[in-house]
C-alpha positions as CSV (number, residue, x, y, z in Angstrom):
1,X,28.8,-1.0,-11.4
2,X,31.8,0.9,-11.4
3,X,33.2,3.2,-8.2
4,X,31.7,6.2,-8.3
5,X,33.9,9.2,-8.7
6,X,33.5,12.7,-7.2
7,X,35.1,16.2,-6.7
8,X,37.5,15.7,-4.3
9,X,37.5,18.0,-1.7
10,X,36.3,19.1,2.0
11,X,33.0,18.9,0.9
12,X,33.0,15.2,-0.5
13,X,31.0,12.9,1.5
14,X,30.5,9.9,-0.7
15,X,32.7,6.9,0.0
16,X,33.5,4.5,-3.0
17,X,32.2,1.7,-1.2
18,X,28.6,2.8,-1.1
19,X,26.3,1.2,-3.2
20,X,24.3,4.3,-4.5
21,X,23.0,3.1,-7.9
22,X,20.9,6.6,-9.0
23,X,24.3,8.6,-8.0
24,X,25.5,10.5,-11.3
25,X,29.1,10.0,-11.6
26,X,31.1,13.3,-11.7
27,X,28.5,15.6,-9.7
28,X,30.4,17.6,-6.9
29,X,29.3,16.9,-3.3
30,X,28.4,19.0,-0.3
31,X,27.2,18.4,2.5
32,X,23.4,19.8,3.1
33,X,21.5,21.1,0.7
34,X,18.1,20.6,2.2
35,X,17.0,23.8,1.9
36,X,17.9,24.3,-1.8
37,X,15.6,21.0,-2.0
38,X,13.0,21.2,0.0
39,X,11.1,24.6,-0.8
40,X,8.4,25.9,1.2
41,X,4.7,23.5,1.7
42,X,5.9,20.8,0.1
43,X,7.2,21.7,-3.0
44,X,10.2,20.6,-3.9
45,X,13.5,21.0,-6.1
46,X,13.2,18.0,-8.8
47,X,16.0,18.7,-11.0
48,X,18.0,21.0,-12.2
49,X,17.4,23.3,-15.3
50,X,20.4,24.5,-16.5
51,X,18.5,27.1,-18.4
52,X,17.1,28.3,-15.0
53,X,19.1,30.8,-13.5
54,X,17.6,30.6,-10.3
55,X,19.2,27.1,-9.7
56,X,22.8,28.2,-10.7
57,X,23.7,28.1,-7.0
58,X,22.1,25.0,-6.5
59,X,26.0,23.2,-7.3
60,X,27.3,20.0,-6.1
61,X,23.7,18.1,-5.3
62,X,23.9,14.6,-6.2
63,X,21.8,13.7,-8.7
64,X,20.8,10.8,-10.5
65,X,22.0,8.9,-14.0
66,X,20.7,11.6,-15.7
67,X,22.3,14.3,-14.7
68,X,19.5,16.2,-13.6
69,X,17.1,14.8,-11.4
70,X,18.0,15.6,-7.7
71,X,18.2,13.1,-5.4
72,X,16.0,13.4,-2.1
73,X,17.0,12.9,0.4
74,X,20.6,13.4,-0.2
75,X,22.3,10.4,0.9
76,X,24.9,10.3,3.8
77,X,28.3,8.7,3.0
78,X,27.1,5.8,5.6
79,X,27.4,2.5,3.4
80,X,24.5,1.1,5.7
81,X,22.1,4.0,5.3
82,X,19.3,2.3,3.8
83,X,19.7,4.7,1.2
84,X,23.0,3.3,0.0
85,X,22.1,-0.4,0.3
86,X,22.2,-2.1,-3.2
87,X,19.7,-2.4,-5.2
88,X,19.1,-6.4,-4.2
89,X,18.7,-5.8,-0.7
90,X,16.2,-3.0,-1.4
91,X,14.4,-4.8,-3.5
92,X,14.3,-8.0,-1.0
93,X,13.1,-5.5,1.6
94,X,10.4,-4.2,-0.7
95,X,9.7,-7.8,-1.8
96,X,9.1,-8.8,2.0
97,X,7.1,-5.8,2.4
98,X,4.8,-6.4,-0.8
99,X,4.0,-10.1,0.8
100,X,3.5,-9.2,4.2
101,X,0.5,-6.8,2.1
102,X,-0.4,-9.8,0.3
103,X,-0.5,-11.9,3.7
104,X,-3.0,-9.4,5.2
105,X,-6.2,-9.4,2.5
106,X,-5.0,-12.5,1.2
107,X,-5.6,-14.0,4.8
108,X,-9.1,-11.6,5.1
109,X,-10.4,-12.9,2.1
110,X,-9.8,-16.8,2.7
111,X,-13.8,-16.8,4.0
112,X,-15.2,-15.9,0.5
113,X,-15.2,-19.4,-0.9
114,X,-15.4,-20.8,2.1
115,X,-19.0,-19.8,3.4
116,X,-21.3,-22.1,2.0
117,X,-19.1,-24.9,3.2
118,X,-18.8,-23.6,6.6
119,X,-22.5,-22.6,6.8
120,X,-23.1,-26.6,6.4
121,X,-20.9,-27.8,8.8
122,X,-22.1,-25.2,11.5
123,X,-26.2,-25.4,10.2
124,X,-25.9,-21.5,10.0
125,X,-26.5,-19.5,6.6
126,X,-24.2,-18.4,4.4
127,X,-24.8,-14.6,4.9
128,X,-24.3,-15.0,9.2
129,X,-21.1,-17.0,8.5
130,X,-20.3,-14.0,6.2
131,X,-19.8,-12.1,9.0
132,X,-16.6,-13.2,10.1
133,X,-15.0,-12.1,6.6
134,X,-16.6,-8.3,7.0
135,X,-14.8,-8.5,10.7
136,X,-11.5,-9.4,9.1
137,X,-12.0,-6.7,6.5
138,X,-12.1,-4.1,9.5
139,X,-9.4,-5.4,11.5
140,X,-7.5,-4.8,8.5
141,X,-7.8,-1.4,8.8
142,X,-7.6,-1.2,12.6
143,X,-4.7,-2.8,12.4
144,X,-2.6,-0.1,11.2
145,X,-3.7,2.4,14.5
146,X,-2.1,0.0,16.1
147,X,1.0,-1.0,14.8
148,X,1.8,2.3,13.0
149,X,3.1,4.0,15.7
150,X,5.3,0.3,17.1
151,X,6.6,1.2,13.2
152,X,8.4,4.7,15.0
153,X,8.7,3.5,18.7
154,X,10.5,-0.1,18.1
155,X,11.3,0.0,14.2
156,X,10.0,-1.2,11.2
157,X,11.3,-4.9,10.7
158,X,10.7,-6.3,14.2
159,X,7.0,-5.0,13.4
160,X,6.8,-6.8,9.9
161,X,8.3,-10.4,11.6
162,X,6.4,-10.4,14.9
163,X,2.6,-9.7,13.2
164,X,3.6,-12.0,10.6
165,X,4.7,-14.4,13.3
166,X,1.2,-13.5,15.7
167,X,-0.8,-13.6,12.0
168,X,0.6,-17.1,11.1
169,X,0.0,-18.6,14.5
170,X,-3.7,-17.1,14.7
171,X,-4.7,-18.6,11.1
172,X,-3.6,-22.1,12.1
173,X,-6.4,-21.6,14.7
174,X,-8.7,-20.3,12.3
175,X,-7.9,-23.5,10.2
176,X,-8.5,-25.9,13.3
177,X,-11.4,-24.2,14.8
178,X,-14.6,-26.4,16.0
179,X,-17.2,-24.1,16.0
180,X,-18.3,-20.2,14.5
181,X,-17.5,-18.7,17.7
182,X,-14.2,-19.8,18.1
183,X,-13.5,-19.2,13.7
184,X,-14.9,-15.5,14.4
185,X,-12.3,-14.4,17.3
186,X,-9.5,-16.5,15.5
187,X,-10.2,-13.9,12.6
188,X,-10.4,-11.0,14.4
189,X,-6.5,-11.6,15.8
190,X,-6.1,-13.1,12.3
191,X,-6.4,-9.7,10.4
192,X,-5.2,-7.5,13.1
193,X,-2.2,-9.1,12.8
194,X,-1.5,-10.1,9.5
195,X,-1.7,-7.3,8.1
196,X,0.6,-4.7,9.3
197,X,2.2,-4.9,5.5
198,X,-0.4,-2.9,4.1
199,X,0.2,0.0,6.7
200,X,4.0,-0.2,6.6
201,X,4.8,-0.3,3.3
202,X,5.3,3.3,2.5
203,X,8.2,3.6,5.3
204,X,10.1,1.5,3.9
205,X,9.5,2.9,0.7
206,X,10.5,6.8,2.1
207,X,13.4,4.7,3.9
208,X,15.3,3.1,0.8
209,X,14.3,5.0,-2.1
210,X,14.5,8.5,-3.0
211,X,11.9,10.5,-4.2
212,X,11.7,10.3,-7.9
213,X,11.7,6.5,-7.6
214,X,8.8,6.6,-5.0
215,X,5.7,6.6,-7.5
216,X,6.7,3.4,-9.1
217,X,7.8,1.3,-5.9
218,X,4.7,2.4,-4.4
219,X,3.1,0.7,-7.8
220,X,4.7,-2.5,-7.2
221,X,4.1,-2.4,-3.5
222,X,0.1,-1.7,-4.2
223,X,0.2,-4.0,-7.0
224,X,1.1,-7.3,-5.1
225,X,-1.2,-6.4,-2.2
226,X,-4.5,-5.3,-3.8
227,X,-4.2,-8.9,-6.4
228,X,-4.7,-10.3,-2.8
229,X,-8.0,-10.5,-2.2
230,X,-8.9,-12.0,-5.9
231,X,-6.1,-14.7,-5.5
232,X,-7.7,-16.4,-2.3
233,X,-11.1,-16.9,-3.5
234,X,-9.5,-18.1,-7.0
235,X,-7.2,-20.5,-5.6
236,X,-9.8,-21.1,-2.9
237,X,-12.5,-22.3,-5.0
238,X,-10.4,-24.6,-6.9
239,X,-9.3,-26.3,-4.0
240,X,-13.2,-26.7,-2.9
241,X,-13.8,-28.1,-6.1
242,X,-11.2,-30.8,-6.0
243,X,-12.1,-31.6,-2.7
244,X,-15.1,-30.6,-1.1
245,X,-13.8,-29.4,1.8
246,X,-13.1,-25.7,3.4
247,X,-9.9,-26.2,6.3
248,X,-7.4,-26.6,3.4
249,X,-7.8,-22.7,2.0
250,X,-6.9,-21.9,5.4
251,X,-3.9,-24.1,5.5
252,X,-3.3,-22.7,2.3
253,X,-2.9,-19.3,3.6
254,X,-0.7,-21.1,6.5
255,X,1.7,-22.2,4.3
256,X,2.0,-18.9,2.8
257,X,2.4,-17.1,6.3
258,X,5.1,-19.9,7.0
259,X,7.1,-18.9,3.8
260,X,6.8,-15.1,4.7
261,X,7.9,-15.5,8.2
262,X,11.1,-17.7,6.7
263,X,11.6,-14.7,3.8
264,X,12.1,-12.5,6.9
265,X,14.1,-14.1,8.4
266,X,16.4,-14.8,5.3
267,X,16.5,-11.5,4.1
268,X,15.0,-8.6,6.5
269,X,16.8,-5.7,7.8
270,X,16.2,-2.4,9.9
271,X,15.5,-0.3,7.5
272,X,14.7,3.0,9.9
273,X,17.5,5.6,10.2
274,X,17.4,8.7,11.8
275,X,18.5,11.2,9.4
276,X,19.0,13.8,12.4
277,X,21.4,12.0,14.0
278,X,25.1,12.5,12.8
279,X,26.8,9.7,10.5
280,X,29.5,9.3,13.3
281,X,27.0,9.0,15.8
282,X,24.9,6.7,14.4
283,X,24.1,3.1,16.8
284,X,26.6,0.4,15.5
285,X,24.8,-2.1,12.7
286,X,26.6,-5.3,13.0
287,X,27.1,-6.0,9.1
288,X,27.1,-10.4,10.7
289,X,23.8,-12.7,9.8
290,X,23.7,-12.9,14.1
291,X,23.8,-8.7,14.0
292,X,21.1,-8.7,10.8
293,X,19.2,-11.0,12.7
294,X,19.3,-9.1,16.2
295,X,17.5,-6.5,14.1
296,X,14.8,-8.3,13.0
297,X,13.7,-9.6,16.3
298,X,14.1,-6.5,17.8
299,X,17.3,-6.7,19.9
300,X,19.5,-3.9,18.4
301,X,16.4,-1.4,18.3
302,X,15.6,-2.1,22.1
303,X,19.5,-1.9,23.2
304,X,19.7,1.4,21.1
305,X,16.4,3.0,22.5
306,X,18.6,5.5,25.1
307,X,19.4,8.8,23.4
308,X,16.4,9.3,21.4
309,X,17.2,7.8,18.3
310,X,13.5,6.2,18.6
311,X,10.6,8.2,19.3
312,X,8.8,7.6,22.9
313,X,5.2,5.7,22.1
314,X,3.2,8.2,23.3
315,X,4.5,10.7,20.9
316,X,4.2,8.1,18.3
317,X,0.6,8.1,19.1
318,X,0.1,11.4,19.4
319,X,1.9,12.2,15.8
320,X,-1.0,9.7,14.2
321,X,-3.5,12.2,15.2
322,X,-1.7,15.1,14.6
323,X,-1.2,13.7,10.9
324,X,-4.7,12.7,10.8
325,X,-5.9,16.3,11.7
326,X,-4.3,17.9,8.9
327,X,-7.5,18.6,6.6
328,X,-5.8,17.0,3.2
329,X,-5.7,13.6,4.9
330,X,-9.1,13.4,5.9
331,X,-10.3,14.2,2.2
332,X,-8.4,11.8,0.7
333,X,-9.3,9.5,2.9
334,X,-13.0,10.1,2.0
335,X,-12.3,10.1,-1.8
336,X,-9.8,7.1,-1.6
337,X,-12.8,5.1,0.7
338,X,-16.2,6.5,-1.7
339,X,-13.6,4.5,-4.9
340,X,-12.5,1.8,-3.4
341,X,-15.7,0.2,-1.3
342,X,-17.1,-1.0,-5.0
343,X,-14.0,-3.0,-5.5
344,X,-15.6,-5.0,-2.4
345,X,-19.2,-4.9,-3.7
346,X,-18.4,-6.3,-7.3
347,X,-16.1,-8.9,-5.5
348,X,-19.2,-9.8,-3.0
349,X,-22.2,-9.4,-5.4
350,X,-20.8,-11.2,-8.7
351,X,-19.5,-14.2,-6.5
352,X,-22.9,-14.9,-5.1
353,X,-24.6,-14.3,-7.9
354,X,-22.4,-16.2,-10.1
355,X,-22.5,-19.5,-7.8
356,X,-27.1,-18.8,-7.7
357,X,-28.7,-22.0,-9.7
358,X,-30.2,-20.3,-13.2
359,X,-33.4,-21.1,-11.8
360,X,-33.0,-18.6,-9.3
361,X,-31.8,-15.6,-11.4
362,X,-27.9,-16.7,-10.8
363,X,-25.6,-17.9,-13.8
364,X,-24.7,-21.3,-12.2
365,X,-21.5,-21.2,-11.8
366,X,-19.4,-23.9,-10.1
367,X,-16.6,-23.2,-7.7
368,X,-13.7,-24.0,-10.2
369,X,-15.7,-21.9,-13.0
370,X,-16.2,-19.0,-10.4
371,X,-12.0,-19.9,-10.1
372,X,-11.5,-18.7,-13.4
373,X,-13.5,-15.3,-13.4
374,X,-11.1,-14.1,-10.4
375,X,-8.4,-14.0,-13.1
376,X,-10.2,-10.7,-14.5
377,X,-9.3,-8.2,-11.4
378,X,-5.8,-9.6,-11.2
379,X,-5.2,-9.3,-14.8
380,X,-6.9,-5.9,-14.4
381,X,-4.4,-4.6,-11.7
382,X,-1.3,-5.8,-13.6
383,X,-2.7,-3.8,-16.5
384,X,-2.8,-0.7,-14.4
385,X,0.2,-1.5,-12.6
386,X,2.2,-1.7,-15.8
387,X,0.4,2.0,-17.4
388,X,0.6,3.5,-14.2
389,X,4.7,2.2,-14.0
390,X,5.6,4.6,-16.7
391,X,2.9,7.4,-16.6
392,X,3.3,8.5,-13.4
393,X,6.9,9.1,-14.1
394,X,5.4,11.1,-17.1
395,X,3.3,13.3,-15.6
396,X,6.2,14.4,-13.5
397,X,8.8,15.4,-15.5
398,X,6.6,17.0,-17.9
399,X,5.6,19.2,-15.1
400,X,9.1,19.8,-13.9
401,X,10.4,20.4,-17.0
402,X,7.8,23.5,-17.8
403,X,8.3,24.8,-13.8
404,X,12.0,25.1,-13.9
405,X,12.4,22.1,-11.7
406,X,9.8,22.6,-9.4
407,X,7.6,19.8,-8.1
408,X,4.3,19.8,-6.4
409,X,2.7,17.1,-5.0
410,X,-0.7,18.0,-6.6
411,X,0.5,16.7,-9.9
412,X,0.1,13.3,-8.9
413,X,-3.5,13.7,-8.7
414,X,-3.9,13.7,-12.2
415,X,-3.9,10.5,-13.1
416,X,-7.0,9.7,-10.8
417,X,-8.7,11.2,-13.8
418,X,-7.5,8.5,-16.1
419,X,-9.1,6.3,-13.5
420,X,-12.7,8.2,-13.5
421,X,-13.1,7.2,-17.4
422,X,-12.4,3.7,-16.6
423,X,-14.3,2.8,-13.3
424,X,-17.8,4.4,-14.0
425,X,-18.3,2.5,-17.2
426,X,-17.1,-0.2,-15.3
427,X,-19.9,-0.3,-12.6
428,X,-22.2,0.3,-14.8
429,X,-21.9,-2.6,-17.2
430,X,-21.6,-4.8,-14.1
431,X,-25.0,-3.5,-12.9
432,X,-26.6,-3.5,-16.1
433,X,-25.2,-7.5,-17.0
434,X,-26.5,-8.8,-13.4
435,X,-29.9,-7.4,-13.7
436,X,-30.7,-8.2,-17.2
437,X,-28.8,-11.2,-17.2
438,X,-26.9,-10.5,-20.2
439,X,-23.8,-12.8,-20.5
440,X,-20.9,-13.0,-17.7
441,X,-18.3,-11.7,-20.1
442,X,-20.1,-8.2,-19.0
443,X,-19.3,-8.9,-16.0
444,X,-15.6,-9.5,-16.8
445,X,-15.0,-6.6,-18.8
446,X,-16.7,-4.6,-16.5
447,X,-15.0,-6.1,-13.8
448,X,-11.7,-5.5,-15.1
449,X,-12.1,-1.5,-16.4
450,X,-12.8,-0.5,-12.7
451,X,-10.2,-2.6,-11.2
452,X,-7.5,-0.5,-13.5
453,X,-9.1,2.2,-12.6
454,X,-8.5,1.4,-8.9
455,X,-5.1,0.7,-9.5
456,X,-4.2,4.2,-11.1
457,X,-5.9,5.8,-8.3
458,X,-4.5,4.1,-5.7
459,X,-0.9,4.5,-6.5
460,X,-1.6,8.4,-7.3
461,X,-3.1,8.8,-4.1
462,X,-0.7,7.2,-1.7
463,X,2.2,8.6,-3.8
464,X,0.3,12.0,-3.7
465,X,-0.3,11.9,0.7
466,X,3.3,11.1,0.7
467,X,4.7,13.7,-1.4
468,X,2.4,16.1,1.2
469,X,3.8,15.3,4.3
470,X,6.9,12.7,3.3
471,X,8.1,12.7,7.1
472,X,4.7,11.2,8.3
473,X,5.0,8.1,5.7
474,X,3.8,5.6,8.4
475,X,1.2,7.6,9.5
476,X,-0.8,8.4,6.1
477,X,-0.3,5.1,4.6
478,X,-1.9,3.8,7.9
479,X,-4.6,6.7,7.7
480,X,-5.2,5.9,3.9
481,X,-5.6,2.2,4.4
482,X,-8.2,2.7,7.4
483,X,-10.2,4.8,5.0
484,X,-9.9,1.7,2.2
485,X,-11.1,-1.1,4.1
486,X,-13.2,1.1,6.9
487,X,-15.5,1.4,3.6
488,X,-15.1,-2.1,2.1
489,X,-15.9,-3.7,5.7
490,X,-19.5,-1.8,5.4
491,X,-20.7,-2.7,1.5
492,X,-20.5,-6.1,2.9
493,X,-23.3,-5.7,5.0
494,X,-25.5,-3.8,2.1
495,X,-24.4,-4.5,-1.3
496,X,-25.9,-7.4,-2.2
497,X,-29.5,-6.4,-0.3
498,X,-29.5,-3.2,-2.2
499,X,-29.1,-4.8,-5.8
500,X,-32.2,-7.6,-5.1
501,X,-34.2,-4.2,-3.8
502,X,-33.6,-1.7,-6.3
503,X,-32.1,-3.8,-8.6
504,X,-28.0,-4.0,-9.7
505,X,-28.5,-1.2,-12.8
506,X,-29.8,0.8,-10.0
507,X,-26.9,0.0,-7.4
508,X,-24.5,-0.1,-9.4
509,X,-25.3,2.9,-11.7
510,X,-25.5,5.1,-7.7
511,X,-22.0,3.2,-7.2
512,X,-20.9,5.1,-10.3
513,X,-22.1,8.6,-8.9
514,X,-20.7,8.2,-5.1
515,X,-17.3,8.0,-7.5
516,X,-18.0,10.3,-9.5
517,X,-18.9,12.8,-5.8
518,X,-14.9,11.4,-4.7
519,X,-13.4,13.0,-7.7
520,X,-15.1,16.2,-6.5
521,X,-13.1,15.6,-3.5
522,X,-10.0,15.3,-5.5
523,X,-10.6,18.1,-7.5
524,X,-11.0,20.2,-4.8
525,X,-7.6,18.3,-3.8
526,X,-6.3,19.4,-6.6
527,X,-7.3,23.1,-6.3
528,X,-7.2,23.9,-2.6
529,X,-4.5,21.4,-1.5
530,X,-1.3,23.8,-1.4
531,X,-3.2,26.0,0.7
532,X,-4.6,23.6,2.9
533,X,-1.2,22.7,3.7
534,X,-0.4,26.1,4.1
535,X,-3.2,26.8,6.8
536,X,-2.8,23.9,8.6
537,X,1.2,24.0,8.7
538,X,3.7,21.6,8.9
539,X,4.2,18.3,11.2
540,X,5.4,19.6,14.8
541,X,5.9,16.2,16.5
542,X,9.1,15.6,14.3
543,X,10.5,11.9,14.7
């Protein structure tokens, strides 16, 4: 890429070494223009319409390749402002971020093929064995109230390597454990630990990446994480089917744990900066492998903790509830939970049943076959993944280009609707094939039109809480992922009940009207939401 050039002038910030790669070459520079940018509750200047001659004063922001989109934040002429890092390292750090996701249900969800086994080997049934997966699931989502706030008290990397380090060390003892009782606690520290990724992985996104670009990287952040739980039971049962036994899925996921803890160690970095703080005033960042490395265990953050350049932790604490008390989190919370507990119920009910002799209303399925149909909801989520990439960038800049440059986060919400036509039909074919029996490609189809939906909504959703309150990154994305897998931790104590009671066209078909009562949620999201945020006001406990 080629140095970029600029006005030159008092109010040129930019040096030629940073590595900005949105920066549009020729803009003129000043200094702050953050309250050109950021209007009032959360709107916010997109990009500029030259037509507009409200933003005529809005000169020398630095915008993007195009000319017009605004970038947001405006970056600092720091060359190790995360913002300025190339875009390889940002990447890497998104990459690390994205597996430590995948580490967490990927870990949680190593006790789905492995139950029968287990049950055996312990003389206890398959459903009581069971239980140790819906504890994982929760501790999931409990993890994030607890690490969340470390995120803002001791910094994001040294968070990311020591849970993946704790996680890595407490599946090895999952993998040797002697009896159920010991297996259950192992998965209890497990989970908690494992899978801070999930939680963390907006930060980093607000931390590197400016705010046009956030929609997609939260897409391929979400992507790699939510393929996780479909890709243990897949690989999981083809390991059980060559050889009988259940330790090696959990040395499976060891090895994976290993190779993320490496990856971090390779290639993590400190990517928390505290905007507030002057450029020359910002703590030294030793540009050495030993100073990169100092920041990934920790080192530099705790040597740099006088002055207030990190929060204390009980205001870290206290900021998670003040976040969580704001009434647009709590909603879609709810909505985000009422969608995406069914992703859980198909996974649990279509396994069992598919693995049930014929002879007792299953399909017969053996573990290597049951392999094979976990390639639907992974397929399914690259599908949405790839749709969502581009459309979510559509449905911005259409609106901004009829609002004279004005973005509200409210248009992110529309492509949950997208979602709505997908995932009803979706339940419903799954319930209708289980009961009646009809052929498993129902299942699959069915299978794989709610799983895009899930996708779509997801990634509007996050990118939507974000764009509300973009300060409190850490704290919704922990907020949101409670709400995901607070719900799917409970259908696994009900789902599979309800369908033999009421039968699965029943279950399922009331699955498709709880999502249908969420998108009354995020209507009402969608109508009330500005002035929600207006009521309940801004974040106080700034960090």
């Amino acid at each position: 890429m080629s140095k970029p050039s600029f006005t030159e002038g008092e109010d040129a910030v930019l040096e030629p070494q940073t590595h900005v790669d949105d920066v549009y070459h020729g803009t003129s520079i000043h200094i702050d223009h953050n309250q050109e940018i950021e209007l009032e509750n959360a709107a916010v200047l997109w990009a500029l319409d030259p037509d507009d001659e409200k933003n005529s004063g809005a000169t020398g922001l630095r915008l993007a390749k195009d000319g017009r989109t605004i970038l947001i934040p405006q970056p600092s002429n720091d060359p190790k402002d995360p913002l300025n890092w190339t875009s390889f390292k940002k990447h890497m750090v998104l990459l690390l971020v994205a597996f430590g996701a995948f580490a967490g249900d990927f870990g949680a969800s190593a006790g789905v093929p492995t139950i029968v086994l287990q049950g055996i080997e312990w003389n206890m049934s398959p459903d009581v064995v069971n239980y140790a997966t819906n504890l994982a699931v929760i501790m999931c989502g409990i993890s994030g109230i607890i690490w969340m706030p470390l995120l803002n008290f001791w910094g994001r990397m040294p968070v990311l390597f020591w849970s993946s380090f704790l996680g890595l060390a407490f599946t090895i003892g999952c993998a040797l454990a002697p009896n159920f009782s010991s297996f259950y606690g192992m998965r209890a520290l497990q989970c908690v630990t494992q899978s801070t990724g999930q939680t963390i992985g907006l930060a980093f996104v607000k931390d590197m990446f400016f705010f046009h670009e956030h929609a997609r990287k939260i897409g391929l952040w979400y992507a790699v994480f939510i393929c996780s739980p479909f890709f243990t039971p897949l690989l999981g049962n083809f390991i059980i089917a060559g050889l009988g036994e259940w330790r090696p899925v959990f040395w499976m996921v060891v090895g994976w744990a290993a190779f993320l803890v490496c990856l971090i160690l390779v290639y993590g970095d400190e990517s928390y900066y505290n905007r507030s703080v002057p450029v020359d005033l910002q703590p030294e960042r030793n540009p050495t492998q030993i100073g990169r490395l100092s920041r990934v265990l920790g080192i530099w953050q705790i040597r740099n903790h006088t002055g207030g350049y990190f929060p204390g932790l009980v205001r870290a604490y206290a900021r998670l509830l003040e976040v969580f008390l704001k009434p647009v989190i709590p909603i879609a919370m709810l909505s985000y939970a009422m969608i995406f507990m069914w992703s859980v119920g198909i996974n649990v009910t279509s396994s069992i049943l598919l693995e049930t002799p014929i002879e007792e209303g299953g399909y017969g399925f053996g573990p290597k076959a049951v392999g094979f149909m976990f390639f639907t909801p992974i397929l399914a989520i690259l599908i949405g993944e790839v749709f969502g990439h581009f459309f979510n960038d559509y449905i911005a800049t259409r609106y901004v280009k009829k609002h004279q440059g004005i973005f509200v986060p409210e248009v992110r919400l529309r492509t949950n609707y997208i979602g709505l036509f997908l995932m009803v039909p979706g339940l419903v074919l799954v319930g209708q094939t289980l009961q009646h029996h009809f052929h498993w490609v129902g299942i699959v189809f069915g299978w794989g039109l709610f799983q895009v939906g899930v996708m779509l909504v997801s990634v509007a959703t996050v990118a939507y809480v974000l764009d509300c309150y973009p300060t409190a990154s850490g704290e919704v994305s922990a907020l949101i992922n409670l709400g995901r897998v607070g719900s799917g931790f409970s259908v696994g104590y009900f789902q599979f009940e309800w369908g033999i009671k009421q039968g699965f066209d029943v279950s399922f078909g009331l699955q498709g009207v709880v999502v249908v009562g969420a998108f009354i949620l995020i209507a009402i999201l969608q109508k009330y939401g500005a002035r929600l945020r207006a009521w309940a006001g801004p974040i106080k406990l700034q960090i």
